[in-house]
MIDREN-502158 format. One record per residue (C-alpha): residue in one letter; x negated, y negated, z negated. Coordinates in steps of 0.001 Angstrom, whole numbers, padded with zeros to 6 digits, always signed. Last residue first. Layout:
N
AXYZ
...
This chain:
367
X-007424+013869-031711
X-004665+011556-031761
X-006785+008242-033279
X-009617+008660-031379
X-007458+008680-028024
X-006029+005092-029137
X-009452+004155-029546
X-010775+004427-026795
X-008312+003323-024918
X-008340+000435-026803
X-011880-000451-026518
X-010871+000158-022411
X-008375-002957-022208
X-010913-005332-022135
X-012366-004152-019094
X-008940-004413-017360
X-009945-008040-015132
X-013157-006235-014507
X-011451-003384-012583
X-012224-000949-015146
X-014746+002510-014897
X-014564+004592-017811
X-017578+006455-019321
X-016905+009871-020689
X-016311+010704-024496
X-014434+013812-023640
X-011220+012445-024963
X-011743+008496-023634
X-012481+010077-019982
X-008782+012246-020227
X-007354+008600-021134
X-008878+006594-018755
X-007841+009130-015930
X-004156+009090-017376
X-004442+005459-016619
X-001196+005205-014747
X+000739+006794-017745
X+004285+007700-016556
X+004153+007336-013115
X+000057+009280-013568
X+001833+011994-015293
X+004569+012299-012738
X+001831+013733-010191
X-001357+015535-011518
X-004046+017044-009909
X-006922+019270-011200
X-010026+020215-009068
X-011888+023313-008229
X-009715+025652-010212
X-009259+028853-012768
X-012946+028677-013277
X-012526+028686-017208
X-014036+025178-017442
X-011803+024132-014631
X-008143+025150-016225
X-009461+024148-020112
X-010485+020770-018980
X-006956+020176-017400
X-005799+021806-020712
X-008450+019671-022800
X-006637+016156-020862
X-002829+017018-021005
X-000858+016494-018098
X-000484+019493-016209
X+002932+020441-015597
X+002140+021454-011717
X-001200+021602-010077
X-004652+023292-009657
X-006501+022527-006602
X-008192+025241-004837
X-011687+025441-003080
X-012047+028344-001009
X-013134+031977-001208
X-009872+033686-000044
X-008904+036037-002889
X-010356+034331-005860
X-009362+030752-004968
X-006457+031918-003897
X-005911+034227-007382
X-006934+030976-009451
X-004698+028790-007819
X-001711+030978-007976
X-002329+031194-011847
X-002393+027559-012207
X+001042+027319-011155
X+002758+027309-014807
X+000635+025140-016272
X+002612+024114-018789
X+006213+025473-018799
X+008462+026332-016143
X+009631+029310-014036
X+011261+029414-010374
X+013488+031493-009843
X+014301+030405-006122
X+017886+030447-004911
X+018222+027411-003984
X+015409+027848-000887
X+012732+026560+000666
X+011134+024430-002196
X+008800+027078-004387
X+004922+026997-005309
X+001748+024751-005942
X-001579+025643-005090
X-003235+022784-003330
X-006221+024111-000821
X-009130+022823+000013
X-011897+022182+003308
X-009928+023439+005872
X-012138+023875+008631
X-010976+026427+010837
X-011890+029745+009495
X-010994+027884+006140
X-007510+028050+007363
X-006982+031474+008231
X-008871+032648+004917
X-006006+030370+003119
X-003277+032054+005435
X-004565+035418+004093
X-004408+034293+000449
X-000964+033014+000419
X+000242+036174+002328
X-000688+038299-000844
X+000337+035318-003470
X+004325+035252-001591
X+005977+034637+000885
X+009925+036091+000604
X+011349+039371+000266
X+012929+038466-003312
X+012477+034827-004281
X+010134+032684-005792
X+008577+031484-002597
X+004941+032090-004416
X+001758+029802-002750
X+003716+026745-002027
X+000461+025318+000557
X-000941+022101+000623
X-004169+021380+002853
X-007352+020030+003167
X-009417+018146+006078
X-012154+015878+005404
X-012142+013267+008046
X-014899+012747+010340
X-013267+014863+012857
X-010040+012951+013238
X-008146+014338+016260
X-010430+017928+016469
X-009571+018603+012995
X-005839+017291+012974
X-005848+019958+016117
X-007291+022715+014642
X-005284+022592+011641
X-001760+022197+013622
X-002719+025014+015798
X-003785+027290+011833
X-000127+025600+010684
X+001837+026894+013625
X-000137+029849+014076
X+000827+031196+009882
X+004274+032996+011174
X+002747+034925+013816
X-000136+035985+011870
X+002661+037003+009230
X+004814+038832+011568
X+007614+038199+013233
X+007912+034408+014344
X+005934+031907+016710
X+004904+034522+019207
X+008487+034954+019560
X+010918+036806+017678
X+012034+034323+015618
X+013813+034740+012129
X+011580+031756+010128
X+013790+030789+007082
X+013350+033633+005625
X+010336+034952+006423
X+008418+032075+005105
X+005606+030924+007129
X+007592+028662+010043
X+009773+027185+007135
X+006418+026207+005070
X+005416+023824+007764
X+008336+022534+008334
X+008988+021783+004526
X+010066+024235+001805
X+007763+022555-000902
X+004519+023156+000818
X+002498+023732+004338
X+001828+019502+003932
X-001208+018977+005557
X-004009+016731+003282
X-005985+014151+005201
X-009473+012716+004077
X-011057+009415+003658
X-008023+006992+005240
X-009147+003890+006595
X-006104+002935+008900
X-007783+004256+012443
X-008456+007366+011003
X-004804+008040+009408
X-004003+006850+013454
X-005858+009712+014442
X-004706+012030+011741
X-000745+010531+013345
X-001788+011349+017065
X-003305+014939+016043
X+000169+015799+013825
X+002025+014456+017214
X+000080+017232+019352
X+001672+019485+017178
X+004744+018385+017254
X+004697+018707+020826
X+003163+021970+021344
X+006285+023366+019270
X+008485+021138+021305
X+007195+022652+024185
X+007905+026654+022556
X+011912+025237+021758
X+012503+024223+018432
X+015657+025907+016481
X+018152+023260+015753
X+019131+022839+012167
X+021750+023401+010293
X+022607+020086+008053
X+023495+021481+004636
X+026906+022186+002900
X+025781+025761+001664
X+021652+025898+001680
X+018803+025242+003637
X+020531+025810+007069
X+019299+028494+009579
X+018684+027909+013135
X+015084+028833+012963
X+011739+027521+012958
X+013627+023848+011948
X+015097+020950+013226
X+017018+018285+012115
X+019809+016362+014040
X+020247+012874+012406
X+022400+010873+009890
X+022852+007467+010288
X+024599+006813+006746
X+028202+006607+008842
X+028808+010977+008831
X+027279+012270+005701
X+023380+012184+004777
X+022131+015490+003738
X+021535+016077-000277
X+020102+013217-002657
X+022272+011023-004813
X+021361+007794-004116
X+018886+007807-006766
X+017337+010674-004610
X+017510+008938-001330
X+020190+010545+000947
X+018630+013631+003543
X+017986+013903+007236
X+015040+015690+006796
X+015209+019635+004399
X+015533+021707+007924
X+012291+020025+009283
X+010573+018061+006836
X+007011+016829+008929
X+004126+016487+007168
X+000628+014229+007136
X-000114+014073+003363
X-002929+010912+003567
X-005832+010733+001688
X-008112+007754-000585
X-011838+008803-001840
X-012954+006938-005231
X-016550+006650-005095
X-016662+002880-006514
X-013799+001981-008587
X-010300+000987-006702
X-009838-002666-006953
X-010249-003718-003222
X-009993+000136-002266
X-006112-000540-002887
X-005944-003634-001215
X-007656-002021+002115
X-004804+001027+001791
X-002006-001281+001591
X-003024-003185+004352
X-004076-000414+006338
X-000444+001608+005600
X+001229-001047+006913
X-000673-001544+010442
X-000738+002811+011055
X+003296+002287+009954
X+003717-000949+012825
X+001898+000715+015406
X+004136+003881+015147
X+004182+007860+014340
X+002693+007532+010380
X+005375+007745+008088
X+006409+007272+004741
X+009987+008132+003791
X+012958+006023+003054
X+015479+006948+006032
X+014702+010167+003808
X+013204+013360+004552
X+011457+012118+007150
X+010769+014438+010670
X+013201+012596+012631
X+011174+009827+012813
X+007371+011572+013572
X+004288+012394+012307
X+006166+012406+008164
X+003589+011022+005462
X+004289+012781+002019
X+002802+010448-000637
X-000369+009410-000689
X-003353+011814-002052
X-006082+009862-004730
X-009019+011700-005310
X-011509+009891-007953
X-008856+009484-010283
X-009659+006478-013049
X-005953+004947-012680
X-006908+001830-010866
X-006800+003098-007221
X-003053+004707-008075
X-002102+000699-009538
X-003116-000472-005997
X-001418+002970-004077
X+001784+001667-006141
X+001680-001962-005844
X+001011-002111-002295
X+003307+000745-001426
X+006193-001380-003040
X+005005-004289-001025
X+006228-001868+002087
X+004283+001339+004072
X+006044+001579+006888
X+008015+004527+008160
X+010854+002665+009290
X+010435+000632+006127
X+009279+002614+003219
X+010343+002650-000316
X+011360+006566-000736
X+008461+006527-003336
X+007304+010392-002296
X+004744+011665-004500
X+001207+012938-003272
X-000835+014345-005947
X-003205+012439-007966
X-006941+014189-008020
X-008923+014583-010977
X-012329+016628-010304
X-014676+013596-010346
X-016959+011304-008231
X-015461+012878-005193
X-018326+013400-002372
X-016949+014502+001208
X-019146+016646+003055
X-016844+019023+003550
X-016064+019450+000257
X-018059+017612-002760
X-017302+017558-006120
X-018361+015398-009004
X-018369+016516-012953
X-015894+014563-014777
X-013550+017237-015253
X-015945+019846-015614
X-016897+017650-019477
X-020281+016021-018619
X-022924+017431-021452
């Protein structure tokens, strides 16, 4: 019998030859938004790693929305030219089936920011630092950039510039884009009640709140309507008074009303004084009530990285899909390895096929 992991999934038409998905993570390697031989590599090695649903890191639809002067983007010629290259290599050695995605996002209050091996936190006077933005003029935290509250046009704006970028996603090759409502970003600011303190028709109450992202889902829709559309959302805010699992679930039904296709559970970002828990699996609970609340597909993430609990999380009906993030940095053939422990076939680039015996037996050996 085909473990759950290995079973296929299809959403919105969209067939994914299994349920392991790698989550987007930011490489801080582009180029004025471009995708850079560093891209290459990475979204190459991602194509090999035996994932059938493979999410790029956080894409920004405009400059000033990057959290980094290293972030991906997708707002110029040159980034929609980049990220083709790197995409077309990558389905060059990628197994057949495999489905590639793009994060489209925009940081708001949390852009402007150093590189984390640069030592992270906003960029000081001389580093070519830049006015951020936000739903409100509130700062993410003591010593941080405050932002600039955006006006009702530049509202319609950016969201007219999440359509141009899931047109130019199109354009590059990309199977399916992923919004970024997660992690504290733009997105996120305009749900969370504290960080969003307008009393327009932007701010208030929780309908309010979620219009940015259900405008922003329309349009990506109507922009790119052959690609799949799903979505990342930080279910729990971790902190007292702000969004949490009950508004979660009502923004999910908000979204599938319009075509979202999936949703990411994962948690936390918009503010320091989150108390956020750890351990294994620590989110999969706020995938299991969305998925139970709202009726939609939900991907299970955060300190997953063990093959039978991945298994565990779909067999029990917890998820739709697992994804994983620093695993695959650490091991990028975590796929190979979770396909070795239930005994399912792997897939090699022929240049790797001799490689899989010892997969094999390497996962033999620690069960």
């Amino acid at each position: 019998m085909t473990a759950s992991l290995f079973q296929p999934i299809t959403l919105d038409g969209l067939t994914f030859p299994n349920r392991i998905a790698v989550a987007p993570m930011c490489q801080y390697s582009a180029e004025d938004g471009s995708a850079s031989d560093w891209h290459l590599y990475h979204w190459m090695n991602l194509a090999m790693s035996g994932a059938g649903m493979i999410t790029v890191e956080m894409t920004d639809v405009e400059r000033r929305g990057r959290i980094s002067h290293g972030c991906l983007g997708l707002y110029s010629d040159d980034n929609e030219a980049a990220a083709k290259r790197a995409l077309d290599a990558a389905r060059r050695v990628a197994p057949a089936g495999t489905k590639f995605g793009t994060q489209l996002a925009h940081a708001g209050r949390k852009a402007s920011n150093r590189r984390p091996w640069e030592g992270g936190g906003p960029l000081q006077p001389g580093e070519d630092a830049w006015q951020t933005v936000s739903a409100s003029a509130i700062a993410y935290d003591t010593g941080w950039n405050v932002p600039r509250a955006l006006e009702e046009q530049e509202i319609e704006q950016l969201i007219g510039r999440f359509a141009d970028a899931a047109r130019r996603a199109e354009r590059a090759g990309f199977d399916f884009i992923e919004l970024h409502a997660a992690h504290g970003y733009l997105i996120f600011q305009f749900l969370s009640p504290l960080s969003n303190q307008r009393t327009d028709r932007w701010g208030g109450s929780l309908e309010n709140r979620m219009r940015l992202v259900v405008e922003i889902a329309k349009a990506v829709k109507a922009a790119a309507p052959k690609l799949m559309l799903g979505a990342r959302l930080s279910v729990k805010e971790w902190v007292d008074g702000g969004f949490d699992v009950e508004d979660a679930i009502e923004v999910a039904k908000a979204l599938k009303s319009v075509g979202v296709a999936y949703l990411c559970c994962s948690s936390g970002g918009n503010s320091p004084l989150q108390q956020l828990p750890s351990g294994k699996g620590y989110q999969v609970h706020l995938a299991e009530a969305v998925r139970k609340g709202a009726g939609i597909p939900t991907r299970a993430v955060g300190l997953i990285d063990d093959p039978r609990q991945a298994e565990a999380i779909l067999a029990d009906g917890r998820a739709d899909m697992i994804a994983l993030a620093r695993a695959f940095l650490a091991d990028p053939r975590w796929g190979w390895r979770a396909a070795a422990t239930f005994e399912e076939p792997i897939h090699p680039a022929p240049q790797l096929a001799r490689s899989v015996t010892t997969m094999e037996h390497w996962m033999k050996a620690s069960a």
